[in-house]
N, C-alpha and C positions, 0 to 999 in steps of 0.2 A: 771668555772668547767665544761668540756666536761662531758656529760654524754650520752652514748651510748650504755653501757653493764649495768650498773650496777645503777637502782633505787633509792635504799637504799641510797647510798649516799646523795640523794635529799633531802632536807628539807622539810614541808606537803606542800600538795599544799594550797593556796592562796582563788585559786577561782575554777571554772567550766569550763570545756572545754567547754561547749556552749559560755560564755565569753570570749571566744578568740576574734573570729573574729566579732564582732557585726553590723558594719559601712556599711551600705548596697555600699558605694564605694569600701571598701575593700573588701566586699564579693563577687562584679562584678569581682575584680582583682582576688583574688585569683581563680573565678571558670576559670578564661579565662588563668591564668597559669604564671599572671604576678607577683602575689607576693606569695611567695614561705617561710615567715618565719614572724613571731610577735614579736614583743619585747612592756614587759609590766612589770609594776612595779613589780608584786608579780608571782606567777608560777600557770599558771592553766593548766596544761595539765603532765600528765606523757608519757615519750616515750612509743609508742605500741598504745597508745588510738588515738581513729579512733574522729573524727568532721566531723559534717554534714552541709552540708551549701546549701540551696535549691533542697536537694534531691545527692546532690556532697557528694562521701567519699572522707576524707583526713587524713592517717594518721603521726603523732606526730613521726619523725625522731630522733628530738637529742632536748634540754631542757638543756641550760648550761646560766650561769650569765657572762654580758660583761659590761664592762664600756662604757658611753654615747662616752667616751673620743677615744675611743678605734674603733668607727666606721667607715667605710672606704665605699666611691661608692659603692663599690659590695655591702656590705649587705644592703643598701641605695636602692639599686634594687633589695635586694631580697625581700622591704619593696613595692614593686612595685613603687618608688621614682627615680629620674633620678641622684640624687644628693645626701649628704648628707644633704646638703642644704636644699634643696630640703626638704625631712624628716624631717629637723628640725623647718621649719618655718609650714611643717604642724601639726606635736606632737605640737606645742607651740599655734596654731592657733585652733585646740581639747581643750587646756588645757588654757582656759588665766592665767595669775599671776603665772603659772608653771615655777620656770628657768630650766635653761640647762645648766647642771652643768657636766663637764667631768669626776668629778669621781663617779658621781651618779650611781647605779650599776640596771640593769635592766634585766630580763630573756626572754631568747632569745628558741621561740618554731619555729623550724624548720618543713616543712612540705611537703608530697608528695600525688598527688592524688591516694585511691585506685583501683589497675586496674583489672578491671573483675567486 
């Protein structure tokens, strides 16, 4: 489900927009411009809301649910990942005993730095 206009659609949120990004790797990558989107079990962020990551704004673009199955390179690097591969051996390496299951369903928080 895209979500780009219209909130309500969404189901509540999950967790915390501070819980997006935690991973002090992840948060190098995202301030340096190389990872550009989250995907995580449940939905913590609504489009419009602004995350703060060492003093960086970034806000919450688009917030839609994708199948693990359904990922491709690109959004692999928008995971700052060079692969899907890639992605996967690291999610699974975070998570031991986790599988990776293709139609496991995950939300996907896309994101851009605020500028000014």
């Amino acid at each position: 489900m895209t979500n780009q206009e219209n909130n309500q659609a969404l189901p509540p949120k999950t967790c915390t927009i501070e819980r997006l990004v935690t991973m002090p790797e992840d948060v190098q990558k995202v301030i340096e411009g190389k990872k550009t989107a989250t995907r995580r079990n449940g939905r913590y962020a609504d489009v419009g809301e602004v995350m703060e990551l060492q003093g960086h704004k970034f806000v919450v673009n688009n917030v839609y649910q994708q199948s693990l199955g359904e990922l491709t390179d690109e959004h692999a690097q928008q995971e700052g990942f060079a692969s899907v591969e890639e992605y996967k051996n690291a999610i699974l390496s975070y998570h031991p005993g986790m599988p990776w299951l293709p139609h496991m369903q995950v939300w996907v928080h896309e994101f851009t730095p605020v500028k000014g």
